[in-house]
Structures are given as structure tokens and as C-alpha cells.
C-alpha positions in Angstrom: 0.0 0.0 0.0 3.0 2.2 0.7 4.6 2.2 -3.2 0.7 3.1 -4.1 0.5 6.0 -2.2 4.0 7.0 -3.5 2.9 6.5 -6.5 -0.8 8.7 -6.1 2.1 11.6 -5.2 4.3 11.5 -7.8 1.3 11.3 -10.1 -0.8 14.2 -8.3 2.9 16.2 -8.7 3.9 15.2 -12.1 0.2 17.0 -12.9 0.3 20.2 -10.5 4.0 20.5 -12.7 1.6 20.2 -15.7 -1.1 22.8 -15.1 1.6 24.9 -14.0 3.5 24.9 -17.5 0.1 24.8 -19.3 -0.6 28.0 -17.8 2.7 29.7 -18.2 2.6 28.6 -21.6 -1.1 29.8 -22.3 -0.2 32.8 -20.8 3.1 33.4 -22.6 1.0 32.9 -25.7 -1.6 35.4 -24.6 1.5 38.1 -24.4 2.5 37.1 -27.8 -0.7 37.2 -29.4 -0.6 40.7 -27.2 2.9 42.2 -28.8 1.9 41.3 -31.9 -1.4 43.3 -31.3 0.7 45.8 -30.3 3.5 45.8 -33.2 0.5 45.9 -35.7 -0.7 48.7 -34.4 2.8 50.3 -34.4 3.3 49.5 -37.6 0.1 51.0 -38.2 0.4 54.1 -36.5 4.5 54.3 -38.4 2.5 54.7 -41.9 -0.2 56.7 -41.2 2.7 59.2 -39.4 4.8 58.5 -42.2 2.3 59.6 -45.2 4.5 62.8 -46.0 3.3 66.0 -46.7 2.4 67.0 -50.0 5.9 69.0 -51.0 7.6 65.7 -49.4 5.1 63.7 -51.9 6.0 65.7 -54.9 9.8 65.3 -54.7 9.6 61.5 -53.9 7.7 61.4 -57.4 9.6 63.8 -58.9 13.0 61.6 -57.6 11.0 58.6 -58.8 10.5 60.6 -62.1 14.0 60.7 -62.5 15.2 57.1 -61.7 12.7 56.0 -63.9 14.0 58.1 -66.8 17.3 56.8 -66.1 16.1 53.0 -66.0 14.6 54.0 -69.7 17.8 55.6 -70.5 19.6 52.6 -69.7 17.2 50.6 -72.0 17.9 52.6 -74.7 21.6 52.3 -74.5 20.7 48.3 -74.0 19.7 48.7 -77.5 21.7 50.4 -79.5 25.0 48.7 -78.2 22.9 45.6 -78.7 22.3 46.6 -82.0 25.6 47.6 -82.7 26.8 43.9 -81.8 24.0 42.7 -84.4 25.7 44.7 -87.0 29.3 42.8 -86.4 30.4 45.9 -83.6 32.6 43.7 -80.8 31.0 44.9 -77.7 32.6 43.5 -74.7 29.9 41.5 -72.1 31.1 43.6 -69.1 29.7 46.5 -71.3 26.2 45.5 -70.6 26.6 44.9 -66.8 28.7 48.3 -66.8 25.4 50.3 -68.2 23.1 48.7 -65.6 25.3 48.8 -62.7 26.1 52.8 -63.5 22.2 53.2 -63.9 21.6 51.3 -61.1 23.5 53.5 -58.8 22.0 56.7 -60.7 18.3 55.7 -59.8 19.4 54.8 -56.1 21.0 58.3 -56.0 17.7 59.9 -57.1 15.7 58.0 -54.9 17.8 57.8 -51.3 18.4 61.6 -51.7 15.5 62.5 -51.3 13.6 63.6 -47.7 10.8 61.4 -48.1 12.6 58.3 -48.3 15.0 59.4 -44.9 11.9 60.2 -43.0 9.8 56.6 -44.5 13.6 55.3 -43.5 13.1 57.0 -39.8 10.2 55.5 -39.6 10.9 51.7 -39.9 14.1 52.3 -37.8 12.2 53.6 -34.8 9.0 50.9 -35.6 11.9 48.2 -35.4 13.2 49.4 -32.3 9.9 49.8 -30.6 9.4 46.1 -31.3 12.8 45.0 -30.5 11.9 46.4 -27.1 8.2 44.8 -26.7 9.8 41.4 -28.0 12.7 41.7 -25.3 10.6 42.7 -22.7 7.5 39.7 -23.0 10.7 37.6 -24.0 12.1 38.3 -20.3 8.6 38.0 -18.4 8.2 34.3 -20.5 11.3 33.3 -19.0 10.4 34.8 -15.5 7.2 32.6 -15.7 9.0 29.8 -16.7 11.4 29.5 -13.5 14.3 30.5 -16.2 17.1 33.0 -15.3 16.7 35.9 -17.4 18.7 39.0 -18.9 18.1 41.5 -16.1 19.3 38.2 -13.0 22.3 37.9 -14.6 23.0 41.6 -15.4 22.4 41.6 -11.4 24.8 38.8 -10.7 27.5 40.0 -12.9 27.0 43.1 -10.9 27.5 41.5 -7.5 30.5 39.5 -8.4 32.5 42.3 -9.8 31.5 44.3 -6.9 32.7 41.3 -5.4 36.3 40.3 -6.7 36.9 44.6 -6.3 36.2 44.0 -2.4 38.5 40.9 -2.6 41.4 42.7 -4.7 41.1 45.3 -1.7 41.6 43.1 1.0 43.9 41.7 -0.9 46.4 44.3 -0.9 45.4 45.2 2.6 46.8 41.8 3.8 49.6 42.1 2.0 50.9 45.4 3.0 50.0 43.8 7.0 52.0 41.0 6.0 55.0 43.3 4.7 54.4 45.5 8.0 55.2 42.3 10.2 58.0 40.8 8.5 
């Protein structure tokens, strides 16, 4: 009768360890489903602050404008050297992937200089941080629930035990100059 009542207790603890991680982990999906909310709406709140105003707009088309013009450009060159090789002309290969690596960079230029695209660039940055934060921060109060150590326990201990081996150094260097004084 003994080994069955050993056995009712690890059975009734092998369960209470059960529910416990079922709810940790239905919680810690709660959170998730939670940040996410939260990064949508972010990510919602980034583009509707990041529509730009209309003279912003106007010079992202007008940038856009330009890229596109060289991209057509490009094209047009395409063809005529192409044509020019039809015709018995020796065009060297690295020719073609010259013209659309120089236009490549010319539409880039057009585009990235423009304040529109720095301030849509802003925008994801700091949307990307704000969600590296929320992810670090339910990613630390999962582990908390779990029983794991997390970031800010070991920040903590690492704390201590420098504190600790300075105090040590100290007395240390207190001993020995007591040492020096007796001999």
C-alpha cells in the first residue's frame, strides 16, 4: 500500500508540474498574441505618421521621375550597343553589366536623396526598435514565468561578483601590506 501512495504523489505532482506549464505557456501565448497586437498597431500608427506632406510627396515622385527616366535611358543604350553587336560591332559583355550597374546606382541616388525616403527610413528604424523592445521585454517575463534566469538576473549577478572580486582585490592588498608590516 505504501509504493501506491507513492505513486498517487508523484502522479498528483507530475500533474500540478503540468497545469503549472500549461498555464505559463497559455499565458506566454496570450502576451504574444498581445505584442503582436501591439506591433501591428505600431506598424500601423509608423505609416499613417509616415504619409508625407504633399511637398515631401512631390519630390519623392519627382526623384522617382528621374530614376525611372534613367532606367529608360539605360534601355535605350541596351539597344543600341545591342544593335551595334547585331551589326558585327565587338561589344565587350562587361559593357552591358557596366550600363546597368552605373544606372543602377543613378536611380538609387535619385531615390535615397530624397527627404521622403530618410523620413519613411526614420520611420521603420524607430518601428523596429519599438518592437525589439516589446519582443525583449514579454521575451524576459516568459522566461520569468517559466522558473528560467533571465537577462536582467544575470546583469544583477554580474553586478555582484565584480563588486565582489573589487572587495576581494582590496583586502587583498590590505593583507599584504600587513604582511610586509610584520615581516
Amino acid at each position: 500500500m505504501a509504493t501506491s501512495d507513492a505513486g498517487d504523489d508523484v502522479l498528483e505532482h507530475w500533474n500540478q508540474l503540468i497545469d503549472r506549464l500549461n498555464g505559463t505557456m497559455a499565458q506566454s501565448v496570450e502576451q504574444n498574441i498581445e505584442a503582436q497586437a501591439m506591433f501591428v498597431e505600431s506598424w500601423a500608427d509608423a505609416m499613417e505618421q509616415s504619409i508625407p506632406e504633399e511637398e515631401m510627396l512631390s519630390e519623392g515622385f519627382e526623384a522617382y521621375n528621374r530614376a525611372y527616366e534613367a532606367w529608360m535611358d539605360a534601355a535605350d543604350e541596351m539597344f543600341d550597343r545591342t544593335a551595334d553587336a547585331a551589326e558585327g560591332e565587338e561589344v565587350p559583355p562587361g559593357e552591358f553589366r557596366d550600363i546597368w550597374l552605373r544606372t543602377a546606382n543613378e536611380a538609387f541616388k535619385e531615390v535615397m536623396s530624397t527627404s521622403a525616403f530618410a523620413a519613411g527610413t526614420g520611420n521603420v528604424v524607430e518601428t523596429m526598435m519599438e518592437l525589439q523592445q516589446q519582443t525583449e521585454e514579454i521575451s524576459q517575463e516568459t522566461l520569468a514565468q517559466l522558473g528560467l534566469v533571465t537577462r536582467d538576473e544575470v546583469d544583477e549577478v554580474a553586478t555582484r561578483l565584480v563588486e565582489l572580486e573589487r572587495r576581494q582585490h582590496s583586502v587583498e592588498q590590505k593583507l599584504d601590506r600587513i604582511i610586509e608590516q610584520l615581516e
